[in-house]
N, C-alpha and C positions, 0 to 999 in steps of 0.2 A: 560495255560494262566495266572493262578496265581501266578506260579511260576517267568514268565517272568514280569509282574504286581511288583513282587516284587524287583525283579532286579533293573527295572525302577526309584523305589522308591528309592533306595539305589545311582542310579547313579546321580539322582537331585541332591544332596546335593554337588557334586563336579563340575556339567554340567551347574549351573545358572552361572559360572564364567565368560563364553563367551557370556553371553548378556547383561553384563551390563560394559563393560571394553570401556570407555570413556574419559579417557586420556593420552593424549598423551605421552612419556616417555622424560623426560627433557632433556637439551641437554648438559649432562657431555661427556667428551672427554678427552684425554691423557695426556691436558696440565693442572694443579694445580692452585688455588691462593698460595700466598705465606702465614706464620705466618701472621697473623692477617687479611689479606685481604679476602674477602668476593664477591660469587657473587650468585644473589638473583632475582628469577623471580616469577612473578604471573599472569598466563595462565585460560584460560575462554574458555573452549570447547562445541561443540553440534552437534548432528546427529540426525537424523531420519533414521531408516532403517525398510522396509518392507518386503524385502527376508531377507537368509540365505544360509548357506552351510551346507548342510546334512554332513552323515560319508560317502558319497562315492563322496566326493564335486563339486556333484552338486547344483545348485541353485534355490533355491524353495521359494514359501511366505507360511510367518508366518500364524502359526495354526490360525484357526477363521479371516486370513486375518489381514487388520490393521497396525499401526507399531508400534516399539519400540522405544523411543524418550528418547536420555539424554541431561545431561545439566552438565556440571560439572566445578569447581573451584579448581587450582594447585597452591598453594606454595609451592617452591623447595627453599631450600635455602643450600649453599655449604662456610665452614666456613675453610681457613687455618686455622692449630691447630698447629703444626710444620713444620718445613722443610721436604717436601716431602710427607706429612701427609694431609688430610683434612676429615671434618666432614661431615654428609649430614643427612639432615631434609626433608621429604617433605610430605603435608598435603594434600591429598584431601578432598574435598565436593564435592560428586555426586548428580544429583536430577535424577531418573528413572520413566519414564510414561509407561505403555502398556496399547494404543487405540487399540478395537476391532474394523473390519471392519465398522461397523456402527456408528463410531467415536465417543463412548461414550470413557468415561474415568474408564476405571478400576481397576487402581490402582496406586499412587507415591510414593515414597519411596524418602527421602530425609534425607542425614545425611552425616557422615563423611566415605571415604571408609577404604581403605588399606593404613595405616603411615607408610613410609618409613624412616628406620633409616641406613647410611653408612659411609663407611670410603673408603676413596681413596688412595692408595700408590703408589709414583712415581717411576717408574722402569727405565725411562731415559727420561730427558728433552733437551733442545734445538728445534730447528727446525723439527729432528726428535726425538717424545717422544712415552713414553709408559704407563698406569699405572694398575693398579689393584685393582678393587671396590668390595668391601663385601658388602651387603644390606639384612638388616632384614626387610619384609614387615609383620604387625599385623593386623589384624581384628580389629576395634575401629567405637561406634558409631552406628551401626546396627543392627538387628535381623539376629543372625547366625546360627538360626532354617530355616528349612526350612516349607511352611504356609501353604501345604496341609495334610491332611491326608494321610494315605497310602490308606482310603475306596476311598477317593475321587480321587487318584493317578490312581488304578486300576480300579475304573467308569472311566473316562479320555481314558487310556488306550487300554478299551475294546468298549470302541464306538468312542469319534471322532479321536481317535488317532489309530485306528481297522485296521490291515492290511499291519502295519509298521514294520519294523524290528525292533531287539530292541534299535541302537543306536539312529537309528530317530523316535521312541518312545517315545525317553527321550527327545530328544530335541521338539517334538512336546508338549510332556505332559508341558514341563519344560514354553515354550514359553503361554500356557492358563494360567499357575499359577502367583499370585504378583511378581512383579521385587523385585531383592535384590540388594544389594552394593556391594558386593563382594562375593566370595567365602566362606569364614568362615575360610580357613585355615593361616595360619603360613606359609608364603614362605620365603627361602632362596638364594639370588642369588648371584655368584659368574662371574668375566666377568672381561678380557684384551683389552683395548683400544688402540690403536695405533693411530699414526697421523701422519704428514710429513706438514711441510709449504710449497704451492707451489710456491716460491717467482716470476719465470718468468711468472707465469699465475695470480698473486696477488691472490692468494686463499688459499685453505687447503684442506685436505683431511682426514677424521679420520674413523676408523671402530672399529667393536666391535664384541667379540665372548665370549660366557658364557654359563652359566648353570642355569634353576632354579630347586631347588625341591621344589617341592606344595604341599609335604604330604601324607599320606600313598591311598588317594583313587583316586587323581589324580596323571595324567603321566607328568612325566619330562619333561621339555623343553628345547631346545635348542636353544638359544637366538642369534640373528646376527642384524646389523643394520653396516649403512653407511651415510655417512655426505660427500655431494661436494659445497663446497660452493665458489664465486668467487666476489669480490668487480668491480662491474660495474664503482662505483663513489666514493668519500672518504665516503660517507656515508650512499649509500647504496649497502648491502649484497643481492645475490641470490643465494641461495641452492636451492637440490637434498636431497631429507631424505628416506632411508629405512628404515625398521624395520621388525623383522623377528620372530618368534616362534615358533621351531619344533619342534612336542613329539620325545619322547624318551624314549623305553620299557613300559609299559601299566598301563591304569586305571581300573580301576572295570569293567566296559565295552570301545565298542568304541565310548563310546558316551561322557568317560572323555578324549578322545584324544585330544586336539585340535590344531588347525595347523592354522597360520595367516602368511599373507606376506600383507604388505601395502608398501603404496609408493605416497610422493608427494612433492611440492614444498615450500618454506619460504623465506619468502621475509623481511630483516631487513633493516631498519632507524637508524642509530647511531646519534643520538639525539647531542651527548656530550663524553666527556669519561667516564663516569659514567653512561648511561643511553640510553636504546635502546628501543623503539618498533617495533612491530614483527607480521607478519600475516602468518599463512599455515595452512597447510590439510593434511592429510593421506586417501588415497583410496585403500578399499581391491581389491588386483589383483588374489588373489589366498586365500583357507581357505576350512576349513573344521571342522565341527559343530562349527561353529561364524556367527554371522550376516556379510551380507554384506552391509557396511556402508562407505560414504563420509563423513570424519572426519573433520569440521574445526575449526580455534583456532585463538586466537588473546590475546596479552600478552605484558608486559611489562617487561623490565630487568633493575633491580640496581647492579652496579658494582664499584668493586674498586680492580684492578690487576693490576699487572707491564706487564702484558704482552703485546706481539703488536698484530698488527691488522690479524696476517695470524696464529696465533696459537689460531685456533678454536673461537667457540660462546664465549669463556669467556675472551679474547680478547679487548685490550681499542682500541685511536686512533693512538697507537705508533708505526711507521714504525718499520720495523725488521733492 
């Protein structure tokens, strides 16, 4: 038991990443701004969730009951630098609560999470484009410790969490202990875009397939998402969003594995050529050691691009 105790310990420090991952991922896609043009959002997300998904994903509620409740604030912002070239900044602020069943409040954590810094390189543009994004994510802004003991990990452990295997151990132990902001690690991701304008259907279509590494004690992911979107009216958009994240070879235990599939709707207003507001959700359909959560978001977009109106979100009012 102490041995497994100890494991457990070892595996928090990589497993608190799937309880507190509350925003949504921004909506770059295959098509560029040009040198100097710019396109700039700031997204406002929150959930509550009271289950999860063990490591054999099923769905179970959270240790001591209760739920997990974020609240978090996104600025993305995506800057052409050259032709073919663009930069990419993007800031979150998370706030994380864990209510125990008896809806006290036991802990918030509020700060800045994971800075995202990238570059996009176009691999072919027109109607049908392509491109290729590098993204460095940094820990900034929160305690990258983790806030129990190991006495208190393996108390935890050997009573209320008594009985568990060890991946849903950790995610038992992990879910009693303070929420964090993120992970603590240094991720790397790599990932190809594709699109296509669907001019007869007045829409688009764009997907995405990549890679992250999170670092030596969690497992690789495998990154996939989709975007269907189709203009009902000149100004307003209705999308289809996937999103996807599959391990990939292993973490310390199966309790750093984790595997997320969401999926839901966005509904855009284009204001102007310059300026959009935007409402959607993400709902997990599938997952394993992540909470199962109804994601939703509401945001606004500044823009200034040459592009038209069927080459993806970053797109003005200009026919093709």
């Amino acid at each position: 038991m102490h041995m497994r105790a100890r494991n457990v310990t070892w595996s928090l420090f990589a497993a608190a990443a799937a309880v507190v991952s509350g925003s949504a991922p921004a909506r770059s896609g295959p098509w560029l701004p040009a040198p100097g043009e710019y396109y700039s959002e700031l997204q406002a997300g929150a959930f509550s969730a009271d289950t999860y998904h063990d490591a054999a994903s099923h769905r179970a509620v959270l240790a001591l009951g209760g739920v997990e409740e974020s609240r978090s604030l996104l600025s993305y912002n995506e800057l052409g630098w050259k032709k073919g070239r663009s930069v990419i900044l993007g800031i979150p602020i998370q706030s994380v609560t864990r209510r125990t069943g008896r809806g006290e409040v036991d802990r918030t954590e509020t700060g800045i999470s994971d800075i995202q810094l990238g570059l996009r390189f176009q691999m072919a543009d027109g109607p049908t484009a392509a491109a290729l994004e590098l993204d460095y994510f940094g820990p900034a802004g929160y305690n990258r410790k983790y806030l129990l003991t190991p006495s208190q990990v393996a108390w935890a452990d050997t009573t209320l969490c008594r009985g568990l295997g060890e991946a849903d151990s950790a995610n038992c132990v992990r879910q009693i202990a303070p929420p964090r902001l993120g992970a603590g690690q240094q991720e790397l991701v790599a990932a190809i875009h594709w699109g296509v304008s669907l001019k007869k259907l007045n829409g688009f279509l764009q997907v995405s397939h990549g890679y992250r590494h999170r670092g030596k004690e969690l497992a690789g992911q495998a990154l996939l998402s989709a975007d269907l979107g189709f203009w009902l009216r000149p100004a307003l958009l209705v999308a289809g969003r996937y999103r996807g994240a599959i391990d990939v070879g292993r973490g310390l235990t199966r309790a750093d594995d984790v595997e997320e599939h969401l999926a839901g709707p966005m509904v855009v207003y284009r204001l102007d050529d310059h300026m959009d507001v935007f409402a959607s959700s993400l709902h997990t359909a599938i997952a394993r050691n992540a909470l199962h959560a109804d994601r939703f978001y509401v945001g606004v977009v500044f823009r200034q691009t040459g592009l038209n109106r069927l080459q993806g979100y970053l797109g003005g009012t200009r026919r093709p």
